[in-house]
C-alpha positions as CSV (number, residue, x, y, z in Angstrom):
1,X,64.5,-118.8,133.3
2,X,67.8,-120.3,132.2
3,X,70.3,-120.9,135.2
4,X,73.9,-119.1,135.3
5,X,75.6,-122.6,134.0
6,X,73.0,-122.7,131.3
7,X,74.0,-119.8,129.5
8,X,77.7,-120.4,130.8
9,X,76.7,-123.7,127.9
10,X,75.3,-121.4,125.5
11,X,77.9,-118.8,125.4
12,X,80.8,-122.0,125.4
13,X,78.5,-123.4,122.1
14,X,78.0,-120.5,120.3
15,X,81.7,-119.8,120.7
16,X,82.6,-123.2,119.5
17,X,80.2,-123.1,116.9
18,X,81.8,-119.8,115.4
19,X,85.4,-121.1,115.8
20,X,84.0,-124.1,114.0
21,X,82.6,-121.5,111.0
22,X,85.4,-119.8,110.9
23,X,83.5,-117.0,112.9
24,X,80.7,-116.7,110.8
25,X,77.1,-116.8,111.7
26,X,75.5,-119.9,113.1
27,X,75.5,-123.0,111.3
28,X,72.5,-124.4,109.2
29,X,71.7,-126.5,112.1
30,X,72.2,-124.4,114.9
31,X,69.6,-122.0,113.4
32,X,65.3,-122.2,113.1
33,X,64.3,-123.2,109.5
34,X,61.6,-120.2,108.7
35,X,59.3,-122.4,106.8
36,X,59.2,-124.9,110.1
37,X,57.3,-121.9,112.0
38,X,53.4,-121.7,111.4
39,X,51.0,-118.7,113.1
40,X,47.9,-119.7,114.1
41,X,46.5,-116.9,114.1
42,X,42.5,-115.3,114.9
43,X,40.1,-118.1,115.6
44,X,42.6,-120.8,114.7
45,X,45.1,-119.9,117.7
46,X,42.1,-120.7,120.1
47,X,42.5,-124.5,118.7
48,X,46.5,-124.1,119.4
49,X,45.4,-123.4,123.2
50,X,42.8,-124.9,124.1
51,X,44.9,-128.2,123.0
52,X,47.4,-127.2,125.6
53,X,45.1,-124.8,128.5
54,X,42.4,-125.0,130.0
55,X,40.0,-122.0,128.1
56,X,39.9,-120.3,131.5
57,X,43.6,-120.5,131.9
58,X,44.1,-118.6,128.8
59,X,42.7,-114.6,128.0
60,X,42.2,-112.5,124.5
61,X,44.1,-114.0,121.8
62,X,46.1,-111.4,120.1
63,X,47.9,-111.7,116.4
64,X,51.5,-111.1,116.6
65,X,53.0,-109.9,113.4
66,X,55.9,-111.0,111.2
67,X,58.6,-108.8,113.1
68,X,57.4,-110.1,116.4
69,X,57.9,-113.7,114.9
70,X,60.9,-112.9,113.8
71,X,62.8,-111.4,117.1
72,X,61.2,-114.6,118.6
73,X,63.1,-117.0,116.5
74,X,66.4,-115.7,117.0
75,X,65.4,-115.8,120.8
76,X,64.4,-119.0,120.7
77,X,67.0,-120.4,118.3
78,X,69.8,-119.4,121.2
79,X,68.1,-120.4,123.9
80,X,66.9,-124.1,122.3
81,X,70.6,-124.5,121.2
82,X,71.6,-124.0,125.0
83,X,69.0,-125.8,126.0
84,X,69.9,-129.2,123.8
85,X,73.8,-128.7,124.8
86,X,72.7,-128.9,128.7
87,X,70.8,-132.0,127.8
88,X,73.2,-134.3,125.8
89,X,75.0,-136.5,126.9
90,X,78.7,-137.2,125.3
91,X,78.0,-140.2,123.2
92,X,74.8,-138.6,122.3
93,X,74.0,-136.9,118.9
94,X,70.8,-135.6,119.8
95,X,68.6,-133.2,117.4
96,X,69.1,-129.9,116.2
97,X,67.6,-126.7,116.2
98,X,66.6,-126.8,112.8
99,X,65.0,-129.9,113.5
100,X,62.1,-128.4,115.1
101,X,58.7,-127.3,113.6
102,X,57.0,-124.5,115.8
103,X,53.5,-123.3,116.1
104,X,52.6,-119.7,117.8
105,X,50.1,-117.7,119.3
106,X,50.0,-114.6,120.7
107,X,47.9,-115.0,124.4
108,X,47.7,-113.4,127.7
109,X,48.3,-114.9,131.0
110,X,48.0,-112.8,134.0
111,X,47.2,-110.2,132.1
112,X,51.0,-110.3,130.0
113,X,51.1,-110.5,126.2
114,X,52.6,-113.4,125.2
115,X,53.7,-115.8,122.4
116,X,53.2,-118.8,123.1
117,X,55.6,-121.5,121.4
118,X,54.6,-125.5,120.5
119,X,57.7,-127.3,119.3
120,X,58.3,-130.9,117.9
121,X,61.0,-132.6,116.2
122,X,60.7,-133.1,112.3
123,X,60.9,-137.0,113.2
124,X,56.5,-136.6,114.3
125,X,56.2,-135.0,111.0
126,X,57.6,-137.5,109.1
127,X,55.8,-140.2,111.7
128,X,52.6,-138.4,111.0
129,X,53.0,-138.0,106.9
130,X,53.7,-141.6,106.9
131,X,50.3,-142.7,108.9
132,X,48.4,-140.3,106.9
133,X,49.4,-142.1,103.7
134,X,48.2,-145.0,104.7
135,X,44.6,-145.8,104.8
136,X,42.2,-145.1,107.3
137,X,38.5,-144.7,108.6
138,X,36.9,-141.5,108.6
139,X,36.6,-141.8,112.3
140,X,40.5,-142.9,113.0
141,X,41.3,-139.5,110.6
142,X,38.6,-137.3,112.4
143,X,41.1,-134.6,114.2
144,X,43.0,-133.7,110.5
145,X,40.0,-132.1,108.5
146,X,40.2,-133.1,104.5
147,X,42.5,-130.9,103.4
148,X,45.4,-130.8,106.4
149,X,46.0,-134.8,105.6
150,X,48.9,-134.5,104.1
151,X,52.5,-133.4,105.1
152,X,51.5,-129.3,105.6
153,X,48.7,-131.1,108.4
154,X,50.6,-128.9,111.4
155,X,49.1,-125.6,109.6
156,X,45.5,-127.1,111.1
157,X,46.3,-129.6,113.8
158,X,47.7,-128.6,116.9
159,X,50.3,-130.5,117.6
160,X,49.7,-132.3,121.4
161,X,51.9,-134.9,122.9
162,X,52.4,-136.0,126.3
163,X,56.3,-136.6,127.3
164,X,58.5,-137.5,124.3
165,X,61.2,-135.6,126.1
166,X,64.0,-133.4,123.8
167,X,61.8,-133.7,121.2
168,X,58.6,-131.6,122.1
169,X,58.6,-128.4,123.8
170,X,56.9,-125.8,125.0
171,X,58.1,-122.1,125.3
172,X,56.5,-118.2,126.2
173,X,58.3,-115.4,124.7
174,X,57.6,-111.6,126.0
175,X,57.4,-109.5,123.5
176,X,58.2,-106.4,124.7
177,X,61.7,-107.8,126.7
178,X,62.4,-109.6,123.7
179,X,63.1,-112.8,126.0
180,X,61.9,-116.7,126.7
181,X,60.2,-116.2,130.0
182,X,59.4,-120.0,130.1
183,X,60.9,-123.0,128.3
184,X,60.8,-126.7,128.8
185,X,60.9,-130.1,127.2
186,X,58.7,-132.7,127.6
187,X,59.5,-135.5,130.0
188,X,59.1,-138.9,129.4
189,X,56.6,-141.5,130.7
């Protein structure tokens, strides 16, 4: 959950943000690009959680459907831009929202349908494209199967770093309250 002076950030943002557009919806980069979101869906969103939980931590996978995915980006769109402002510092540009890449999949915990929400910042994609491209054993490649080694490889591989602070995250979003219920950024080693 987002503290009082967090969203006291959001709400000064987004009204900067709209003075800044003349009052007009968010800017390009204060918005989730659509084609940056993947579903892992059925027996692929087991290999989305078990890279991040323990198989016993997590129960039934569930497919969430386009309109769910929808509702959850403008969720998560707000709540990563307030999110960024709270962490930057003055002298710091910082990334975007529509920096980020996102993979989902619907799970419970506890017994409460869930999304859940891997994030990373375009600059591993483009990290990743480049070391796929360049040549490698079939051992050293083992984790991208033939055809996910190229730059659409986060459609297969979950995504799984350790720290790497603003620039990875993890998130839950509640379908049915239409609300984050969890949300944070990695730290750093």
């Amino acid at each position: 959950m987002f503290q009082a002076r967090t969203r006291l950030w959001f709400v000064l943002g987004v009204a900067v943000a709209a003075l800044a557009n003349g009052g007009s919806q968010p800017t390009e980069s204060s918005a989730l690009d659509q084609d940056r979101g993947f579903l892992f869906a059925g027996a692929s969103a087991r290999l989305l959680t078990d890279s991040h939980y323990s198989r016993d931590a997590v129960g039934e996978l569930w497919d969430p459907t386009s309109d769910e995915i929808s509702a959850l980006e403008k969720v998560l769109a707000n709540d990563l831009r307030a999110s960024l402002i709270e962490r930057q510092r003055p002298s710091d540009d910082g990334p975007l929202v529509h920096d980020y890449f996102r993979q989902y999949a619907g799970i419970h915990v506890n017994g409460r349908k869930l999304i859940f929400i891997n994030g990373f910042h375009k600059s591993h994609v483009e990290d990743t494209v480049r070391w796929l491209s360049e040549t490698h054993t079939e051992s050293a490649l083992k984790s991208f199967p033939k055809g996910a080694r190229n730059e659409m490889f986060w459609h297969f591989v979950p995504v799984h770093v350790m720290d790497g602070g603003e620039f990875y995250f993890q998130a839950y979003y509640d379908p049915l309250s239409r609300r984050l219920v969890w949300f944070r950024f990695q730290g750093y080693a």
